[in-house]
N, C-alpha and C positions, 0 to 999 in steps of 0.2 A: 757182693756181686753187683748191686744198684750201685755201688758208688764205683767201682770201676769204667759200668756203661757209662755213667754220666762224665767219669775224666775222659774217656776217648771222645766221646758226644764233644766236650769244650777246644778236646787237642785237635779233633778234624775241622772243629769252626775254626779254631786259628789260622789250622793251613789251608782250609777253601773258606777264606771271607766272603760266599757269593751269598747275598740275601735280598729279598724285595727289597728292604730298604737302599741296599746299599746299590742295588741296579739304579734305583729311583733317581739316586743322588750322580752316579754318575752321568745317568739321560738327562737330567739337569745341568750338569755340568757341562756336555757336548750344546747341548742348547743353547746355554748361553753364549759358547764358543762360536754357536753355527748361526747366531743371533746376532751376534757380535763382527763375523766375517760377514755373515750377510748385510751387515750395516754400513759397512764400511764400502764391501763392492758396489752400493746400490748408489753410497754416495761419492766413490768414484765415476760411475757410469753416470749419474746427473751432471756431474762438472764436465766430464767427456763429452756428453751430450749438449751440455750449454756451450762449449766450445767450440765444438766442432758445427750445431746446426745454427747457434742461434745466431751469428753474424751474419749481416745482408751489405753487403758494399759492391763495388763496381770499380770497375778501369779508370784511371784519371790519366787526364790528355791534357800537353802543352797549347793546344790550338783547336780555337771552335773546329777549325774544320777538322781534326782529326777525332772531334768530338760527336760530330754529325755523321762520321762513316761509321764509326763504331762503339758510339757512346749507345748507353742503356736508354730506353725507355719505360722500362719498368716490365713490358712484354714478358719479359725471360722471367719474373717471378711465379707466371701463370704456366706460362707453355713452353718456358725456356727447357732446352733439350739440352743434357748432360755430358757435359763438352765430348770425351771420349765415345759418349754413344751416336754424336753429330758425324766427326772422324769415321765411324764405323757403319754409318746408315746405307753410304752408294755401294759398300763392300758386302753387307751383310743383305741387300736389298736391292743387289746388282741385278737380277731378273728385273722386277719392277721396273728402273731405273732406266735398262734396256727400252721394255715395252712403252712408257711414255718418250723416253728422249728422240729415240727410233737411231736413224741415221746420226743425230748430234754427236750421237757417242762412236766412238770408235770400234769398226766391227768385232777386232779382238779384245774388247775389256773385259768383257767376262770371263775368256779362259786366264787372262792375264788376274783376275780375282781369286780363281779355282784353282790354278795351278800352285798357288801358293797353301791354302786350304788343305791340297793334295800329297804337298810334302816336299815342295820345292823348297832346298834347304838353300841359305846363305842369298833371302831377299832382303837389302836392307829396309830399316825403319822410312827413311826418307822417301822410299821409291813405293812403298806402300801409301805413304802420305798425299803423295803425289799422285796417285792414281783415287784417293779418295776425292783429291783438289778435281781432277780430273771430270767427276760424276758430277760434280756442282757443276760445274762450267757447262755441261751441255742442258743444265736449268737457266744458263743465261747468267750466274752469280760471274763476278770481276775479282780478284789478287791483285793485290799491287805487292810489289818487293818491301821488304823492312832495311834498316841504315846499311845492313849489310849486304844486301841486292839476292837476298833470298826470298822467295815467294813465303808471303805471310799464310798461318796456317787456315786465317777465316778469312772470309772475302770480306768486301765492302757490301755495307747495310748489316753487317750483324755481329752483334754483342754478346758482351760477353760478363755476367754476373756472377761473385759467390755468394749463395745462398742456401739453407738447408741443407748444408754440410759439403758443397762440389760446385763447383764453376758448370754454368748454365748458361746454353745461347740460344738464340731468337733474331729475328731481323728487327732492322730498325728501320725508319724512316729512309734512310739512304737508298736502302734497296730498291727504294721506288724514285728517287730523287739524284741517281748521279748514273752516269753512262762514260764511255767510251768513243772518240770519236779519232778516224784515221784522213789521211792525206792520201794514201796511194797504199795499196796490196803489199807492200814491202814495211810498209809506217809500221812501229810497234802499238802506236795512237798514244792519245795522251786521256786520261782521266779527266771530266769535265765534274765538280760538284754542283748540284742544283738544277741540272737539264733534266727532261725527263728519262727514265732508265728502258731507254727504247730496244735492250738487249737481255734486259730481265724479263723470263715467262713465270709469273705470279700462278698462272693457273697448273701448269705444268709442274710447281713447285710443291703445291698443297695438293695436288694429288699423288705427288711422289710421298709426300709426309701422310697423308690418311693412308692410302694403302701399306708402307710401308706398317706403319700402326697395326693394320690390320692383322695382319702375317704374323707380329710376333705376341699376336692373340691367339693364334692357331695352331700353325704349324711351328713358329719358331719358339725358342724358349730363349730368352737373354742368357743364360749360362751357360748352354752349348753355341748358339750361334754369336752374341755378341762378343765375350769375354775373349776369347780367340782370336777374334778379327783386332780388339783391343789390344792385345796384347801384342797383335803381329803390327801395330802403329805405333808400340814406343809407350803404353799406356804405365807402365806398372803400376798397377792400382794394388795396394796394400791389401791384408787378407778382409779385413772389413769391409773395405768397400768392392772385392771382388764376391762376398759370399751373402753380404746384407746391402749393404747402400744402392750399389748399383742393381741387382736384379730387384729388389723395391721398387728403384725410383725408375726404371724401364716400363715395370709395372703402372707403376702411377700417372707417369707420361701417357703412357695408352691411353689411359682414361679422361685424360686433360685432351689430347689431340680426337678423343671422338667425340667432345662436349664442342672443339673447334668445329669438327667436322661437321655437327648438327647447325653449325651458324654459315658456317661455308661453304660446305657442300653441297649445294644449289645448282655450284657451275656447273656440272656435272651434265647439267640437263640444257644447258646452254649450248650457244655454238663457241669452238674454242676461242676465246680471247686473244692466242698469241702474245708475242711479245712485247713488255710496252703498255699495258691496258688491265684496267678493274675495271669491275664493278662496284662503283662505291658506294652503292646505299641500300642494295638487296637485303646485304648482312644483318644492317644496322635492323630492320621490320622486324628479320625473326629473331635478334637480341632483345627489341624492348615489345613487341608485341606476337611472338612465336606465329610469324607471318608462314600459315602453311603451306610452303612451296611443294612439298612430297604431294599435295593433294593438288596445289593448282600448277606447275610448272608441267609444260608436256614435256616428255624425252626429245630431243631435238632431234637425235642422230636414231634415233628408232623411227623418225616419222618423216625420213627423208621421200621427197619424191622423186620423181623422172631427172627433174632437174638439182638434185643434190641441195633442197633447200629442204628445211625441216619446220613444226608449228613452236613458235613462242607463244607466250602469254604476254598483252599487250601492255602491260606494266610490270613485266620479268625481265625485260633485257635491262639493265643500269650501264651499259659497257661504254669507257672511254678514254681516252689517251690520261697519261700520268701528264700534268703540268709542269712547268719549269716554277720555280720556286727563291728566283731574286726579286731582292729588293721591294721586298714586303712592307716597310716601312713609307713608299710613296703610295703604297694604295690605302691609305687609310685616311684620304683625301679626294672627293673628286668635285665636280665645278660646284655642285650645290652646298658645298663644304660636310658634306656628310661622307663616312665612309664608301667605297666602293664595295658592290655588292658581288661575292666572292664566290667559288665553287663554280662551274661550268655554266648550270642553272641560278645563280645567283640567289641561291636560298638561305645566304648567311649574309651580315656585314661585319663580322666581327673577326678577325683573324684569327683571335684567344679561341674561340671556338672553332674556328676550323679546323684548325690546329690539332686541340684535344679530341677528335671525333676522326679525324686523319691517324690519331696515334694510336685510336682502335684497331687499326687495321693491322695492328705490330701485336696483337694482341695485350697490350695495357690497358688492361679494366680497370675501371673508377677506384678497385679498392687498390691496385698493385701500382696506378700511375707512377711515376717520377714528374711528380710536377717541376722541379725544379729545375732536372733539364731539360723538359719541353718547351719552357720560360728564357733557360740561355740561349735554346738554339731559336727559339723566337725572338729571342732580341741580335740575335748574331744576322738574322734575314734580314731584318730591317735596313741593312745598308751593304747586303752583299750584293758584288754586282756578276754578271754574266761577264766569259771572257768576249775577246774583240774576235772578230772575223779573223779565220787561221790564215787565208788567202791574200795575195794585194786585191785592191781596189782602186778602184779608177774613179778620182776623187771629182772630176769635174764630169763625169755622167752622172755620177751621184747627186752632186749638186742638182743637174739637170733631173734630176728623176726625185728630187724634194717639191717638187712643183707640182707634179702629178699625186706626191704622197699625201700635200698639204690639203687637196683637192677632193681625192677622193677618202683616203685614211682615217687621217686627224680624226676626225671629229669622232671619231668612235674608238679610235686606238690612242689615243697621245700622238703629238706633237713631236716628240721622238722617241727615242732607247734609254732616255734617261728623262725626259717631260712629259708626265702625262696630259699634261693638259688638256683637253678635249671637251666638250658640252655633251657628249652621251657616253666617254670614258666610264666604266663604272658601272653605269645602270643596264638593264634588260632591255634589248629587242624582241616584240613579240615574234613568235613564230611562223606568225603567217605573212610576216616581213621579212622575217629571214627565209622560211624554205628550207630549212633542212633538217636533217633527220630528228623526228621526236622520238625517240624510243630511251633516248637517258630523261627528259624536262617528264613523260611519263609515267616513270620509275621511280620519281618522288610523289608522294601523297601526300593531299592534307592530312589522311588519316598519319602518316610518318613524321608529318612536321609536328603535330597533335603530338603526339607520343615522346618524341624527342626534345620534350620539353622536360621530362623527370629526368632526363640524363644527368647526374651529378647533384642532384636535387639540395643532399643532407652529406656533401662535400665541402668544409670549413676551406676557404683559400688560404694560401699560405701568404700574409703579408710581409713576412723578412724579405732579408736584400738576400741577393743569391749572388755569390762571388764565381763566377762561368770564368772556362779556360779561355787564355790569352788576355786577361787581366780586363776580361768584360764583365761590367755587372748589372745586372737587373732588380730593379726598384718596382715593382708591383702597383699598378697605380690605387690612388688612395681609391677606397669604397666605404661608402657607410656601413657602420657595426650597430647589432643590434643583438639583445639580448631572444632573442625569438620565444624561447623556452617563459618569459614572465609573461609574452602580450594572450590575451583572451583568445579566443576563437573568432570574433569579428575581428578585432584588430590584427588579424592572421590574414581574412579574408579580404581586407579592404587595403591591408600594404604588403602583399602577397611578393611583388618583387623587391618592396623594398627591405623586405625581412629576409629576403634569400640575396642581397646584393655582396653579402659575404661568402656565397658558395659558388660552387663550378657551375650551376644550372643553367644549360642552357637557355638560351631568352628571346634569342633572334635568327631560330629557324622556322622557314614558311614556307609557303608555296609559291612560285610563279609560274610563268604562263609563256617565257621563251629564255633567248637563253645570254646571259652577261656580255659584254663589251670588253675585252680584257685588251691591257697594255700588251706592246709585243716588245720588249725587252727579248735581248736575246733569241728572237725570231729565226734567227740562219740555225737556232739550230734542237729547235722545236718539232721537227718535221718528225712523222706525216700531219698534218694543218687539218683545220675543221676539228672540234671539241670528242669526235669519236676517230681521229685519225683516219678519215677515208680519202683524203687528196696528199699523194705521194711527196710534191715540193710544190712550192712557191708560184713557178712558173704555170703549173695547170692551175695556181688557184686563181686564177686570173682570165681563167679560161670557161666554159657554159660547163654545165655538167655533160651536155652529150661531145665534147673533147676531152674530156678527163677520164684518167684509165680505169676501166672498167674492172682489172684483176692488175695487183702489184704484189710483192714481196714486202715483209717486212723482218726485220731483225739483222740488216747488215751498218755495221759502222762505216763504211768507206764513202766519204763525202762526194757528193756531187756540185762542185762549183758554178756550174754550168744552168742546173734548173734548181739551184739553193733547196737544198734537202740530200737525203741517203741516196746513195745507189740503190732502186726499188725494182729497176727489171733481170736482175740476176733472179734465178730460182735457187741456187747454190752455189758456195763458196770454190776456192779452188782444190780441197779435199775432200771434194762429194759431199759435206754438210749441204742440207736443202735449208732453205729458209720458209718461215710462215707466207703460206699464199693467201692473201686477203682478196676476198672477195665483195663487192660493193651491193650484189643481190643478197648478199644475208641480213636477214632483218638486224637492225641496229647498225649497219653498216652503210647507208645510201652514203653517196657525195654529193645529194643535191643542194640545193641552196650556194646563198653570197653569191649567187653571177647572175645578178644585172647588171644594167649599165650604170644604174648608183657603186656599183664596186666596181669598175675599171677594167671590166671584161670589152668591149668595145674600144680601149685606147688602141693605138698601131701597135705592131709589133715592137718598134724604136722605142716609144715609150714607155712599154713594156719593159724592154730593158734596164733604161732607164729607171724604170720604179726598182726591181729587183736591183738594184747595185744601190742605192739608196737604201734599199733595207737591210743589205749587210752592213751599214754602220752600227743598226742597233745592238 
């Protein structure tokens, strides 16, 4: 009977093999299977990943200049915004966009946003695009057409990077350095590069970008509101980066744009800037020394009075006209054979440096720079010129009115539009020889120049040649090498600059006490005049300040031949766009000063003209 149970006992092991052991060996076996896929996916997904993020390149251009509209400066590494999510920002942020632009924008853009959101079926991609173009435009941003005379999809000043797995944009230097200028209400205008971008509103644009930021911290979610709006411009974004990459990197932007925001966000409490004008060195305090404006800036527009002015803080306005930016290469010369002292207030003489602390404002921080093309386009300035006066000229009043220039000018502006020559070209007037508005000379501190000395501190320069588009190239000039890392600690302290003569360190920012002599290169088309833009054209600079207008307009391209500058007494265009009304009683904005009779306020009216047609050669 025992040996019966035991043959059934062996015959039902045969036919159920289930045993610990043999569980064991199969969980082993799946393990190793699942050990082994898993191995294999992780190390697909690294080379995916090395692929996909780890490349960093940019646009390459046949021509500096198409390299200075929309070459990189390294910005877009930091805060570049993720090309479809740029496309998507006036659409998905069209209220915002509304409430700063006001009137710029067209009263119906928002249903024309909504209607499509709503279910409006058979809108094409293009005509979506075109109404994103559309929202930029009334921030002042410019399109020029591509070979095939369609509107380009990024405007001029901003780039465009692959980086971190997706094409990234950012403005560049351009945005602040090239404009548009017309002949007549009909003119399409023509593109000017290197004047100042007297149609771009800077302030108007970083609050469109912080609050926008803010929104899709709150109420908005990248997945519902942006992906949509993406998809309705042509986006097709694959399933990865519509379900990871992109609501990430929307995520991540937020947090990049309110690290911006903590350095920018100042204006806030300022009067608006309009178009045309920064502030260029508030920023710089609370980056290198968290200069705290929340605790000392008053709200401006919360503390307005009877008369619509409101309190600054008397070293918080920095505010002043964007500069024309030719022919960089003659100012590194003036009568004493030293460089000319550069920036509004004259607090640099170095170009390299202005340069690099100018390209802050694109946000390119020391660790993300492109020094390489901040280098081509600095050697491409060097011998770019302004174009000629759009208008005729009346060659022999000109002449006549070189006499008056030679007389009163020269000597502090160059000799002409192309010779600086002059004996105070270059150097600082004090202020109380000049007269005019102090509120940017300041907005620099010792305490700021002080500090703006670590900028780039333990930043190796790059001394290779750099091959720049249009078959330019830049040779880095030589500097002494030093091993820093073997000298002692006195011999640290005692060759201090000549151990850092191989880094970005700044070296020759200071303080003065009025404000530079600048060449007028280019002059006719500079305007509004005076370092904070408060004299409308030529003709009133030449006038006292109680002749000169009290309240003008700014932001119109259509030239005035007549008083050499914009048309400034229009308040709006001929589609009801209003323009920035500038007022002369807001702090930072006086037109007093330059009208004695050392500056030509006193000539006749004749010779007045005379000088002004003289100035259009420059």
């Amino acid at each position: 009977m025992a040996q019966q149970e035991n043959q059934s006992t062996e015959e039902t092991t045969k036919k159920c093999p289930i045993s610990c052991k043999n569980i064991l060996r199969c969980l082993c076996r799946l393990w190793k299977g699942f050990s082994l896929f898993a191995l294999v996916f992780v190390c697909v997904a690294v080379i995916y990943a090395g692929f996909r993020f780890l490349p960093d390149h940019t646009q390459s251009f046949d021509t500096m200049e198409d390299h200075f509209k929309y070459g990189s400066t390294g910005g877009d590494r930091v805060t570049g915004i993720p090309y479809w999510m740029w496309q998507a920002m006036p659409l998905v942020c069209n209220d915002t966009l509304k409430e700063i632009a006001g009137d710029r924008l067209a009263p119906d853009y928002k249903k024309r946003v909504l209607d499509y959101k709503t279910g409006v079926d058979g809108v094409p991609q293009e005509e979506r695009r075109a109404l994103s173009r559309e929202g930029f435009k009334a921030l002042g941003f410019l399109y020029e057409n591509d070979s095939f005379g369609h509107e380009k999809d990024l405007p001029i000043g901003v780039s465009n990077r692959h980086t971190v797995g997706m094409d990234r944009v950012y403005i560049n230097c351009a945005v602040c350095h090239t404009s548009r200028v017309r002949k007549s209400e009909q003119s399409q205008g023509r593109i000017v590069v290197g004047m100042p971008a007297n149609l771009f509103n800077l302030y108007d644009f970083e609050q469109f970008v912080f609050q926008c930021a803010k929104n899709a911290g709150k109420t908005r979610i990248a997945a519902l509101d942006y992906l949509p709006q993406i998809d309705s411009l042509g986006g097709n974004l694959d399933l990865i980066d519509q379900y990871i990459v992109y609501p990430l990197a929307i995520w991540v932007i937020r947090d990049a744009v309110m690290f911006i925001e903590n350095v920018a966000g100042f204006s806030i409490r300022q009067p608006k800037w309009g178009p045309g004008r920064n502030d260029t060195f508030t920023n710089n305090k609370i980056f290198l020394y968290s200069y705290p404006w929340r605790d000392i800036l008053p709200d401006y527009y919360a503390t307005l009075d009877e008369n619509g002015i409101g309190k600054v803080d008397e070293e918080g306005i920095g505010i002043v006209d964007w500069p024309s930016i030719w022919l960089q290469g003659l100012r590194k010369t003036r009568s004493d054979g030293k460089t000319m002292q550069l920036h509004w207030d004259g607090n640099n003489d170095k170009v390299e440096e202005r340069n690099l602390n100018a390209a802050l404002a694109t946000s390119a921080l020391p660790p993300a720079i492109d020094h390489e093309s901040i280098e081509c386009i600095e050697k491409w300035l060097e011998t770019f010129e302004p174009p000629k006066y759009m208008f005729p000229i009346d060659q022999q009043m000109a002449e006549r009115g070189k006499q008056h220039y030679m007389k009163y000018c020269a000597n502090c502006h160059g000799k002409s539009g192309r010779d600086f020559g002059g004996e105070k070209v270059g150097f600082v007037t004090p202020i109380g020889d000049l007269n005019t508005d102090p509120y940017r000379l300041n907005n620099y501190t010792e305490k700021l120049a002080v500090n703006m000395a670590a900028t780039y501190a333990n930043q190796e320069r790059e001394q290779r040649e750099h091959k720049c588009p249009g078959n330019i190239t830049y040779v880095p000039p030589e500097r002494k090498k030093s091993d820093s890392r073997r000298a002692t600690p006195s011999e640290r302290r005692m060759n201090a600059v000549e151990y850092e003569e191989d880094t970005y360190r700044y070296k020759n920012y200071r303080k003065t006490y009025g404000y530079a002599n600048m060449p007028l290169d280019g002059i006719w088309l500079r305007a509004p005049y005076l370092h904070n833009g408060s004299v409308p054209n030529l003709r009133e600079l030449l006038e006292p300040e109680k002749d000169r207008s009290k309240k003008f307009y700014r932001g119109n391209d259509l030239y005035d031949p007549v008083n050499v500058g914009f048309v400034a007494d229009m308040d709006m265009d001929a589609k009801g766009r209003k323009y920035f009304e500038y007022r002369v009683d807001v702090p930072g904005n006086s037109n007093s000063g330059h009208d004695t009779a050392d500056y030509g306020i006193e000539l006749s009216d004749e010779y007045k003209e005379e000088l002004l047609e003289y100035l259009k050669t420059f």
